[in-house]
C-alpha positions in Angstrom: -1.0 -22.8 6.3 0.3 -19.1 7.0 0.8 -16.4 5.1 2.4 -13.3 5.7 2.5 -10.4 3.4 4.2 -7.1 3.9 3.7 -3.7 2.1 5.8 -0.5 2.0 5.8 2.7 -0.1 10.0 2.4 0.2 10.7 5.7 -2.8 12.9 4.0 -5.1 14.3 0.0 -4.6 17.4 0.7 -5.6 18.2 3.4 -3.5 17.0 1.7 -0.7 17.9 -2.4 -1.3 19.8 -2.3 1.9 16.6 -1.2 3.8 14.7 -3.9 2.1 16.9 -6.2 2.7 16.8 -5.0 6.3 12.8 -5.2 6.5 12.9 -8.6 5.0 15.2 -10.4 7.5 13.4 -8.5 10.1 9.7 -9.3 9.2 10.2 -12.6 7.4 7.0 -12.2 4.9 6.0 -14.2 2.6 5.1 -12.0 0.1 6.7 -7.9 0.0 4.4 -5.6 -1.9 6.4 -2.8 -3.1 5.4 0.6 -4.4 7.0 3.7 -5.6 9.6 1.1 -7.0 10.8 4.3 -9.4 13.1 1.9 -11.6 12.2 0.4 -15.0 11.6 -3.4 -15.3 14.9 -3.5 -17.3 17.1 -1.7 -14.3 14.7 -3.5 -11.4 17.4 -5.1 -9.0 15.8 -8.7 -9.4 18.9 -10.4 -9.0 19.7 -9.2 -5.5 16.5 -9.3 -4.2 15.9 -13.2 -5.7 18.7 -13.6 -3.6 17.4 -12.6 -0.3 14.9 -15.5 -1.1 11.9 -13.4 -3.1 12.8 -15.6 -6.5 9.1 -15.2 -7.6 8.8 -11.9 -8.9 6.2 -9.7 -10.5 6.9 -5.8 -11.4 5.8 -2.9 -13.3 7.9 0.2 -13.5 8.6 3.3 -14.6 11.6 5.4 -15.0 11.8 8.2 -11.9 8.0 7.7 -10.8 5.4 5.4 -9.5 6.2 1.7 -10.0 5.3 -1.1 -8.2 6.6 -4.6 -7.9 5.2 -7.8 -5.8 8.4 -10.4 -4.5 7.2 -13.9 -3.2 8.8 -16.9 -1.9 5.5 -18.6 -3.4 5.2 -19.0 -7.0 3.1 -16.6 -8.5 0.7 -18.5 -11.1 -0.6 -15.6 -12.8 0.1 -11.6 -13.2 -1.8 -8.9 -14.5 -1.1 -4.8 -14.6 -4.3 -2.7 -14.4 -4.1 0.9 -15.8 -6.6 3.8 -15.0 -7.7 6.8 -15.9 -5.9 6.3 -19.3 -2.7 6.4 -18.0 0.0 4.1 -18.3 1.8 4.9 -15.3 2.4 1.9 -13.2 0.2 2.1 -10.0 -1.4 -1.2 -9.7 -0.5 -4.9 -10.4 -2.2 -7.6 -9.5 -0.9 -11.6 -9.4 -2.8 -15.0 -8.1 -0.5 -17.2 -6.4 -0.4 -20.2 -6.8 -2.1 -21.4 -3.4 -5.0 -19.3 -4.9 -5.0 -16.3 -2.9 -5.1 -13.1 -5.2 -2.8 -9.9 -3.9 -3.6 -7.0 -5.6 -0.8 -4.0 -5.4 -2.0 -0.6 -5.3 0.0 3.1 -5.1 -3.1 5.4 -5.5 -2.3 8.9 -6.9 -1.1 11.2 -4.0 -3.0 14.4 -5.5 -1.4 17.5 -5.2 -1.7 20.1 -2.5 -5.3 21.8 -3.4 -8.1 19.6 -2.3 -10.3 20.6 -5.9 -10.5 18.3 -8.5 -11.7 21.5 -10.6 -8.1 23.7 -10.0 -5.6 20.9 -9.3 -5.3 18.0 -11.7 -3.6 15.6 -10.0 -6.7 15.7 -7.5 -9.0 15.1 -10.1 -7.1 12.1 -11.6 -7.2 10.8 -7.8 -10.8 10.6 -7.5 -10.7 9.1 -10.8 -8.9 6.5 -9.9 -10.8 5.6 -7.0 -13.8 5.8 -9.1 -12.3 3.6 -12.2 -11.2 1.0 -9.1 -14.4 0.9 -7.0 -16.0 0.4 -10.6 -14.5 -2.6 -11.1 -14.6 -4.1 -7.8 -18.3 -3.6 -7.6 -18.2 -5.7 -11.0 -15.5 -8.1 -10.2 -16.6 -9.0 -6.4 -13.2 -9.8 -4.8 -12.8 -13.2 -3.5 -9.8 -15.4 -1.7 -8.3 -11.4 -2.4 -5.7 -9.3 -0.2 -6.1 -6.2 -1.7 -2.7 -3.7 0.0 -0.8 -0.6 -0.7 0.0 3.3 -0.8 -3.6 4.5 -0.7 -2.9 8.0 0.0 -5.6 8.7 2.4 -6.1 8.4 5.8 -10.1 7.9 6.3 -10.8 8.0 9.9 -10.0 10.6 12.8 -7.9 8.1 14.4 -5.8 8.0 11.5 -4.0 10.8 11.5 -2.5 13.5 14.3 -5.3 16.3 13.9 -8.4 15.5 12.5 -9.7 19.1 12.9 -6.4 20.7 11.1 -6.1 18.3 7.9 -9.8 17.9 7.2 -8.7 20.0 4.6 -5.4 18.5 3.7 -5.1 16.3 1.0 -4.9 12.3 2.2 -7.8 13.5 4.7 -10.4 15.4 3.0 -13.9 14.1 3.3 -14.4 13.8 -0.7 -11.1 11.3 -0.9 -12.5 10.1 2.5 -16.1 9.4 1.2 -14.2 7.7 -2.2 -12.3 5.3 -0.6 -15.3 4.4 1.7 -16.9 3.7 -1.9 -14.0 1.6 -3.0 -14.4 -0.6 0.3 -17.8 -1.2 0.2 -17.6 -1.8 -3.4 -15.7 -5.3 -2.6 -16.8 -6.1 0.8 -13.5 -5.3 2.5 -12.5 -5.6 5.8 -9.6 -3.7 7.0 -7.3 -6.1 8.6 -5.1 -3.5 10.6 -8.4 -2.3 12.5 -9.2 -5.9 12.9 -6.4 -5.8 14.7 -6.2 -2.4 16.4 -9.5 -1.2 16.8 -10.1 2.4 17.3 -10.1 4.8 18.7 -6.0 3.4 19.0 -4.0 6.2 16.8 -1.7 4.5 14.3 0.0 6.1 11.5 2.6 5.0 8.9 3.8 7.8 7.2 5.7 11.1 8.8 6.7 13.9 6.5 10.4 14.5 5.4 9.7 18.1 6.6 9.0 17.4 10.0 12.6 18.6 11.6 12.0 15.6 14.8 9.3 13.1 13.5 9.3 11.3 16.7 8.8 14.1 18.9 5.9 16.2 16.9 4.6 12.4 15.7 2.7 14.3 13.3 1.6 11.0 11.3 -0.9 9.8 8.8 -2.0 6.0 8.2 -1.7 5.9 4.5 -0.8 2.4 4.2 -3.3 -0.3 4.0 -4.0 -4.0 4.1 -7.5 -4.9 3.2 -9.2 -8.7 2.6 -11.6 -9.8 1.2 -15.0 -11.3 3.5 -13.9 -14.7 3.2 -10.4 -14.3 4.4 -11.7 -11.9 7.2 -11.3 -14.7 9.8 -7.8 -15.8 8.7 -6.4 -12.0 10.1 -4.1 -13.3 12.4 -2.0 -10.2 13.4 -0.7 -6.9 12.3 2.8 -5.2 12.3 3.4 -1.4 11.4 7.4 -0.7 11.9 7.1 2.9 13.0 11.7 1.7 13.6 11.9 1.8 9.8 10.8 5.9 9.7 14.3 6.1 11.9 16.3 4.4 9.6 19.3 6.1 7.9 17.7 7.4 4.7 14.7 6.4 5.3 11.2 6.2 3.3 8.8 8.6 4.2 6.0 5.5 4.5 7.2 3.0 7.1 6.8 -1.2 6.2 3.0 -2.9 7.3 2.8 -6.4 7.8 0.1 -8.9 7.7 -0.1 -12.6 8.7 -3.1 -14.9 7.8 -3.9 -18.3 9.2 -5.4 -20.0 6.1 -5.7 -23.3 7.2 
């Protein structure tokens, strides 16, 4: 048995149901993980995307922000939303398929522009987060789990275009850096796109809208993830990151990432 899950930040559905529709004939998952769905359930174009194959659906959603929603051609068993930091705000969803593997859908806070949790909010309620999460990983041990997302940080050197200049960028500081390594070792993860392509390879999957040529500077940052947990580490079977889809007309900023998993 395979399966194949793919994750993409795509900044609104419904503005973009062509490209997903796009992604999905192209990548053929499995399982799409969606975040930054910016739609309420209500207006979620379920409908359309059932028809592209994806019947089984699970989303939560909010109008204009956040949101994220998890499409399968598997039935889905079970589905839970998981709020942090008091918040309602629609950043993480988890669902069990029925096959038994767990997928948990994740769009961690992005955090502002100053890297200090004591002048910027939004920075604060990102370490939060990370702490509230790696909390409950280290208390709910993750098993037969695929844990994938929007992270928002880029932890390692190789990871983004300058190490030296955004060390003090937010997605690469070493204080969201050091949280996420927290978060990781709180469930045992291994990260299945480094399984794959092991440093010191560069890979990114996210370019800024202000970048004038994005191809040309390639001034990137690997923001999107796919981790699993220890006893799925030797189902990885290979990795896909789409850097075509950042060239797409009206593109996301975050490009699709693709997972498959030989389960046996």
């Amino acid at each position: 048995m395979t399966l194949s899950v793919m994750t993409w930040n795509i900044n609104s559905v419904r503005l973009r149901l062509g490209l997903l529709q796009e992604a999905a004939v192209r990548h053929d998952p499995d399982v799409i993980c969606l975040q930054e769905t910016k739609v309420r359930d209500d207006l979620f174009p379920a409908a359309e995307i059932a028809g592209m194959g994806y019947v089984h659906q699970a989303i939560l959603g909010e109008k204009g922000y956040n949101g994220v929603a998890i499409l399968s051609r598997l039935p889905i068993a079970e589905q839970r939303p998981h709020y942090w930091c008091g918040k309602q705000d629609c950043r993480h969803l988890a669902v069990r398929l029925e096959n038994g593997i767990t997928i948990h859908n994740l769009y961690v806070p992005a955090g502002g522009d100053v890297p200090d949790p004591e002048q910027n909010p939004k920075f604060a309620h990102k370490l939060q987060f990370l702490d509230e999460l790696t909390d409950f990983f280290s208390q709910n041990k993750p098993r037969k789990s695929i844990l994938v997302g929007d992270l928002n940080i880029a932890p390692s050197e190789y990871d983004v275009w300058s190490h030296r200049q955004l060390l003090k960028i937010v997605s690469h500081t070493p204080v969201e850096v050091e949280a996420l390594q927290r978060l990781y070792r709180a469930g045992g993860w291994v990260d299945a796109v480094r399984h794959i392509i092991p440093e010191p390879e560069k890979i990114y999957s996210w370019w800024s809208y202000r970048a004038r040529d994005w191809r040309k500077g390639d001034r990137g940052r690997r923001l999107d993830h796919v981790w699993v947990s220890p006893d799925l580490s030797e189902t990885i079977d290979n990795v896909l990151i789409d850097r075509e889809a950042r060239g797409w007309e009206k593109p996301s900023d975050h490009v699709p990432v693709r997972a498959s998993f030989a389960l046996g």
